[in-house]
C-alpha positions as CSV (number, residue, x, y, z in Angstrom):
1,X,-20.6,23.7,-26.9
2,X,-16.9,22.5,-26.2
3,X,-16.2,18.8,-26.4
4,X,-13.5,16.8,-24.8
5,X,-10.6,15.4,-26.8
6,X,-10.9,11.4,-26.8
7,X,-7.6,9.6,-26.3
8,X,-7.6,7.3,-29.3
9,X,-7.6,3.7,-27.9
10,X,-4.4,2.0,-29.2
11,X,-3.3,-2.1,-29.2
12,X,-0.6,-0.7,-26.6
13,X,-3.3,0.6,-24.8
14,X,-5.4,-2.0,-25.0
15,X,-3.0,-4.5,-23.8
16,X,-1.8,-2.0,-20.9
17,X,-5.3,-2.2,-19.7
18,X,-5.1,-5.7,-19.3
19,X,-1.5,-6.0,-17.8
20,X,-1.1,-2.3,-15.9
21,X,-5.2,-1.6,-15.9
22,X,-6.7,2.1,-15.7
23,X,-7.8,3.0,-12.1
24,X,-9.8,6.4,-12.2
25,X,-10.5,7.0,-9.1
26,X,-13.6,8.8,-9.6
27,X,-15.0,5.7,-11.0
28,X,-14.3,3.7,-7.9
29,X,-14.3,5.9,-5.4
30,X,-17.6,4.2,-3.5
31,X,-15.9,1.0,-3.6
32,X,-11.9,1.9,-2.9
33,X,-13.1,4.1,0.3
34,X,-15.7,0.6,0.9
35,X,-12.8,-1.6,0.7
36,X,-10.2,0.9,3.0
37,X,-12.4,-0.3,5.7
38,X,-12.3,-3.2,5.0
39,X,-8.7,-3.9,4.9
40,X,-8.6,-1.7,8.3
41,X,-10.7,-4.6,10.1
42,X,-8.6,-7.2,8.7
43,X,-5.7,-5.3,9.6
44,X,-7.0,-4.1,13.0
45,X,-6.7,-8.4,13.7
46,X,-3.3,-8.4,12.2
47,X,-2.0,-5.6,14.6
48,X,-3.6,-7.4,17.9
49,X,-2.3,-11.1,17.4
50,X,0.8,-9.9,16.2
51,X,4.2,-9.2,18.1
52,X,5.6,-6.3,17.5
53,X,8.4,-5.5,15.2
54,X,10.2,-2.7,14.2
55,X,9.0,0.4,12.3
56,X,5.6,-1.7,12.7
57,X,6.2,-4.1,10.0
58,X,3.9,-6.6,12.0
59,X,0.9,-4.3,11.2
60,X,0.8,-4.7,7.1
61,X,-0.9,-6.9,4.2
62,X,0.8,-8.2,1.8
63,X,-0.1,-9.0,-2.1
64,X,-1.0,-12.2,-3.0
65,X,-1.4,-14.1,-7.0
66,X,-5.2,-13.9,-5.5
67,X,-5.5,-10.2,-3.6
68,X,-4.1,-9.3,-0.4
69,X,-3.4,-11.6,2.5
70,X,-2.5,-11.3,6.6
71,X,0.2,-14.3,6.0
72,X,0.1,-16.2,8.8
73,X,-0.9,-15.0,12.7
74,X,-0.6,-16.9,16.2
75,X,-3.7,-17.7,18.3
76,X,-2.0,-19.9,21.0
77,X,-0.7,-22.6,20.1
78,X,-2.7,-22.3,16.2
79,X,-2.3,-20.2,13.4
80,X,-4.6,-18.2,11.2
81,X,-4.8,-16.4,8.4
82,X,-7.2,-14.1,6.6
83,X,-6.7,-13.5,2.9
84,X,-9.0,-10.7,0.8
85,X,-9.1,-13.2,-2.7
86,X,-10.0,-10.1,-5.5
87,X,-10.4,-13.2,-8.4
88,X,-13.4,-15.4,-6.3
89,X,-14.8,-12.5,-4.8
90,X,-14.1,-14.1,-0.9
91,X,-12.6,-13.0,2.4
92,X,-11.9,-16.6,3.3
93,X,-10.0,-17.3,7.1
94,X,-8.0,-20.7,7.4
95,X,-6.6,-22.0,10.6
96,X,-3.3,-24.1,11.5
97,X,-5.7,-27.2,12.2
98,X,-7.4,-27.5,9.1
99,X,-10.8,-25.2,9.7
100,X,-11.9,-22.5,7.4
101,X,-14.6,-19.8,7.2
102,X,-15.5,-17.9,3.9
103,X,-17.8,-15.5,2.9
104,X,-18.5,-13.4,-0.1
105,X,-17.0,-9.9,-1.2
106,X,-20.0,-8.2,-1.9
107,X,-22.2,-4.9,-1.2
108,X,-22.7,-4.3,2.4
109,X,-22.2,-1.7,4.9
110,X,-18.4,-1.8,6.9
111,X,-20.5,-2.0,10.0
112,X,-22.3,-5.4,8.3
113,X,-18.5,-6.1,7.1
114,X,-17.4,-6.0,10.7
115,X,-20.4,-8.1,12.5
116,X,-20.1,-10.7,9.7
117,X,-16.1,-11.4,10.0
118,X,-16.2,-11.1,13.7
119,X,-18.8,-14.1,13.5
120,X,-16.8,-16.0,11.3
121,X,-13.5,-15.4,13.9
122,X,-16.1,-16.9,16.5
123,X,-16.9,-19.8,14.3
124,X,-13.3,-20.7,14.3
125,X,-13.0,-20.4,18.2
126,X,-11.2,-17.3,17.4
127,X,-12.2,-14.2,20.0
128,X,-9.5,-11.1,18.9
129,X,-11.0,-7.3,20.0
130,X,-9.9,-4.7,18.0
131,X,-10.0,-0.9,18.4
132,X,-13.2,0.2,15.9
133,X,-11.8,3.7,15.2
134,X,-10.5,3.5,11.7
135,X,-6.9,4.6,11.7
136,X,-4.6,7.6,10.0
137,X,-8.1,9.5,8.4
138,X,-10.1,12.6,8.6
139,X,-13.8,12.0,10.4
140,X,-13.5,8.6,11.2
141,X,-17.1,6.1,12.1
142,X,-16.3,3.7,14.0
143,X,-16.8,0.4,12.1
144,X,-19.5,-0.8,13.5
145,X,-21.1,1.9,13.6
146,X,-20.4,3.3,9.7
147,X,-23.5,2.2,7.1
148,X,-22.0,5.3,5.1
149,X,-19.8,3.0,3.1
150,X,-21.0,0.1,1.6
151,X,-20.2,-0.4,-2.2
152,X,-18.3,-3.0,-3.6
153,X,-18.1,-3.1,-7.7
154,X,-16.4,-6.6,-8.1
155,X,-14.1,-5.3,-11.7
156,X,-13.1,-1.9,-10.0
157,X,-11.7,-4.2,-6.8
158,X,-9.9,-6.6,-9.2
159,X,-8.5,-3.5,-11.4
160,X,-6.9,-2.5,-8.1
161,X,-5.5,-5.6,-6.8
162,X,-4.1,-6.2,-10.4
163,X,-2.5,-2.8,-9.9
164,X,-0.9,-3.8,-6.8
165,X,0.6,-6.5,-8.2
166,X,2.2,-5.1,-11.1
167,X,3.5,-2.5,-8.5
168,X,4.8,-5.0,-6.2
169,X,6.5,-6.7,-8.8
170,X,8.4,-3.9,-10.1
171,X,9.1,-3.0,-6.4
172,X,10.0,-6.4,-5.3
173,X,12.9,-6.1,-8.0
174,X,13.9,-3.1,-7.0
175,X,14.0,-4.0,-3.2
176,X,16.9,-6.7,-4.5
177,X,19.4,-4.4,-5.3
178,X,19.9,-3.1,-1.7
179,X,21.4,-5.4,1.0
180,X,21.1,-3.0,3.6
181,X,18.0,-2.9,6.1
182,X,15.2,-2.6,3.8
183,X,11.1,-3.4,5.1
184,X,9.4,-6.0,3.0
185,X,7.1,-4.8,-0.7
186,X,4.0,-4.4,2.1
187,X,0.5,-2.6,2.0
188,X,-0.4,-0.4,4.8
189,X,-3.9,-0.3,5.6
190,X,-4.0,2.9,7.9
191,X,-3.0,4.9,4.0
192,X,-4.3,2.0,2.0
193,X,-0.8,2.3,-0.1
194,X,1.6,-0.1,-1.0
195,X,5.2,0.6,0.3
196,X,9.1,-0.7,0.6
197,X,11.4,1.5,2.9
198,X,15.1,1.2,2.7
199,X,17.0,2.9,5.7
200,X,20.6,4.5,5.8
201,X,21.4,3.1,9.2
202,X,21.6,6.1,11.3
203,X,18.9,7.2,13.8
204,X,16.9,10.3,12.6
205,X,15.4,13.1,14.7
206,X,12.0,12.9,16.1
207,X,9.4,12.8,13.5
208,X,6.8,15.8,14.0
209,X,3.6,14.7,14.7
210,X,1.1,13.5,11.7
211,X,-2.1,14.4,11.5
212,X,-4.4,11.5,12.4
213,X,-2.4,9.3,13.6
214,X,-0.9,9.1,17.4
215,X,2.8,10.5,17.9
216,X,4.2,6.8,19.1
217,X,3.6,5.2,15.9
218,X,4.8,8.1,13.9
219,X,8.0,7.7,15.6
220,X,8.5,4.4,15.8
221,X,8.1,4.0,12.0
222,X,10.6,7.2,11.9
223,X,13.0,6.2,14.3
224,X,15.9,5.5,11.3
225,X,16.8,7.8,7.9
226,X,14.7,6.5,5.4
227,X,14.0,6.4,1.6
228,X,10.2,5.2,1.1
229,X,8.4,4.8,-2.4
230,X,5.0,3.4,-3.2
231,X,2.0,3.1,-4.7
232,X,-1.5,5.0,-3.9
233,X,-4.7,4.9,-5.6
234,X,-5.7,8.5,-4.7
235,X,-8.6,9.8,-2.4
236,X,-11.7,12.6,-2.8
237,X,-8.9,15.2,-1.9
238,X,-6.6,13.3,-4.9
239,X,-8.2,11.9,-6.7
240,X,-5.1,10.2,-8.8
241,X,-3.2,7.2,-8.8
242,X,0.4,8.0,-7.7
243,X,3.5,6.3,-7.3
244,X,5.6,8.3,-4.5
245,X,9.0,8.2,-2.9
246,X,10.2,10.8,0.0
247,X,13.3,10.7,2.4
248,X,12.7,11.6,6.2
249,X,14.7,13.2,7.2
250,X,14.7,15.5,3.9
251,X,18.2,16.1,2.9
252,X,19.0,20.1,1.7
253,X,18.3,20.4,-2.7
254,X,16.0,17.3,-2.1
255,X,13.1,18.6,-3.8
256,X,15.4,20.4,-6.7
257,X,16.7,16.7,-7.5
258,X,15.7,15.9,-11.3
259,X,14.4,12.5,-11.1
260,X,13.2,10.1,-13.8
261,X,10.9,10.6,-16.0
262,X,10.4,14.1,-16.8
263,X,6.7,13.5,-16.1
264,X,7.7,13.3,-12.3
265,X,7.7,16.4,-10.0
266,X,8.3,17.1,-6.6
267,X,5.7,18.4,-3.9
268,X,6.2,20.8,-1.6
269,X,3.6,20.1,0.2
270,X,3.5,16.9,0.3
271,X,7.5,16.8,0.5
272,X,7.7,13.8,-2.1
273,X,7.9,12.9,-5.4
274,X,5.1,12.5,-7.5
275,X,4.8,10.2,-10.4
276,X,1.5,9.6,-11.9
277,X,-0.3,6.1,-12.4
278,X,-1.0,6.4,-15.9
279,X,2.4,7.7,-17.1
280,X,3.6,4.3,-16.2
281,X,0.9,2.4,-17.1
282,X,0.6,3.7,-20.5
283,X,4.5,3.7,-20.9
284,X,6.2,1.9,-23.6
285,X,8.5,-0.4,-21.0
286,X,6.5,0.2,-17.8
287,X,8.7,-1.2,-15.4
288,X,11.8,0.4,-16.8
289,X,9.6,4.2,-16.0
290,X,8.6,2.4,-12.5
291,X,12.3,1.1,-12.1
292,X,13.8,5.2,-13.1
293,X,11.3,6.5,-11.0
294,X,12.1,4.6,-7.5
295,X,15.7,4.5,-8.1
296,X,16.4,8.5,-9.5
297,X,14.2,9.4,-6.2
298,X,16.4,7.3,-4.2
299,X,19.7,8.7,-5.6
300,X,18.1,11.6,-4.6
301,X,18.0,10.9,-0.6
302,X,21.0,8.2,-0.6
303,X,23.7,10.7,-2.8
304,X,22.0,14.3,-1.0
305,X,21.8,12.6,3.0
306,X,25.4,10.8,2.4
307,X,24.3,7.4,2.7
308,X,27.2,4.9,2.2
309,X,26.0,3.4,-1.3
310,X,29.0,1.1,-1.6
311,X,28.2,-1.2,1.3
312,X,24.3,-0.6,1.3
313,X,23.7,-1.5,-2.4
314,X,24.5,-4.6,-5.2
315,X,25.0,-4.0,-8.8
316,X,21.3,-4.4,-10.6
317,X,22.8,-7.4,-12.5
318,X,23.7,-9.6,-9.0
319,X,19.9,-8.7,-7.9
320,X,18.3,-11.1,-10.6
């Protein structure tokens, strides 16, 4: 009988698990494919009260001290928001005039998900219709329609929003050094990952199509050279927690680039960087493995593609 080695639970570790928590995803899976959903719904309001923008930045969530929010969307002459609170346990909607409608985060269906928040928008004198197809996955059920998925642990959710944070922290502090066009820290529900994008200024060729997702949107978020890093809490296909970055278009020797830490390698097929979850979390300065991670990768696609670093970037120490 062979046994498997136990990692020998440290104070560091312990206090990493508080501060950067562990997110197996094989332990959550139920609930993180649950909550995707979710957030798509939400989302799926975001995208059809919202005007458009570019590269689609109208469509994403955003972090919150609480979970993950819409920020604030027009319905005539009112405002709404809807905001996922990961500490309470509450999808809770608020309105410009004062009215609100909660209920609580707890094990139901998507399609029971979708019926109860569209009755809550009601309550509010809010009528939005959405498109029910989930977006940018394999096999989708339409929401109302999907009593597949319908697990919510309340911990595992909260380990994964304080994830997010701690990733949108380190990112939001990265994001400063760059006073070129640069999207927001933002989380995409289509991918369910957290993202910031800067862009080189110069057009890029037409984006190849994606699988899953229609060519428009593909090549409206292409449109301009990017460098894009993240966050992603892994799938049943990958099941790990990844931070990523890529360039589109890939510059030539991108992939041989050394980046920062040695744990991180390069995908080919994936065509991005790969830098696992726990090597940060369990680091010794976490955001200083985060920080080498996002910034070697972007050496990688600014120095390789020719960006013009001296007027697209600020010395670290004038970011804050």
């Amino acid at each position: 009988m062979t046994t498997k080695p136990v990692r020998r639970q440290t104070p560091h570790n312990r206090l990493m698990d508080v501060v950067w928590p562990s997110l197996p995803f094989i332990e959550w899976q139920e609930t993180c494919e649950t909550l995707h959903m979710w957030t798509q719904i939400v989302g799926k309001v975001r995208l059809a009260q919202s005007p458009m923008i570019n590269h689609w930045w109208q469509v994403p969530l955003y972090v919150t001290s609480r979970g993950l929010t819409t920020s604030p969307m027009p319905y005539g002459e009112r405002a709404f928001q809807i905001d996922f609170d990961f500490i309470d346990h509450e999808l809770r909607i608020q309105t410009s005039d004062g009215a609100t409608h909660s209920f609580p985060l707890r094990p139901q269906s998507v399609a029971d998900f979708y019926r109860e928040f569209m009755a809550a928008l009601r309550s509010l004198d809010i009528e939005v219709r959405v498109m029910t197809r989930p977006s940018e996955i394999e096999n989708p059920i339409p929401f109302e329609q999907d009593f597949k998925h319908a697990s919510y642990d309340r911990d595992q959710a909260r380990r994964f929003w304080l994830a997010l944070a701690q990733a949108d922290r380190v990112m939001r502090r990265f994001r400063s050094r760059f006073i070129g066009k640069c999207s927001p820290v933002h989380f995409f529900w289509g991918g369910f990952d957290l993202a910031v994008t800067r862009f080189s200024g110069w057009r890029a060729p037409e984006h190849p199509s994606v699988p899953n997702t229609p060519d428009f949107v593909v090549r409206e978020a292409y449109s301009h050279e990017v460098s894009s890093a993240g966050f992603w809490p892994g799938n049943a296909a990958a099941p790990e927690p990844v931070f990523y970055s890529y360039a589109y278009p890939e510059p030539n020797g991108f992939g041989g680039w050394r980046a920062a830490p040695d744990e991180a390698s390069y995908s080919p097929e994936m065509k991005e960087f790969i830098l696992p979850y726990d090597v940060v979390r369990l680091a010794k300065d976490p955001d200083r493995t985060l920080t080498q991670f996002l910034q070697s990768t972007y050496e990688a696609a600014a120095d390789l593609g020719k960006w013009d670093r001296a007027t697209l970037e600020r010395a670290p120490e004038d970011a804050g």
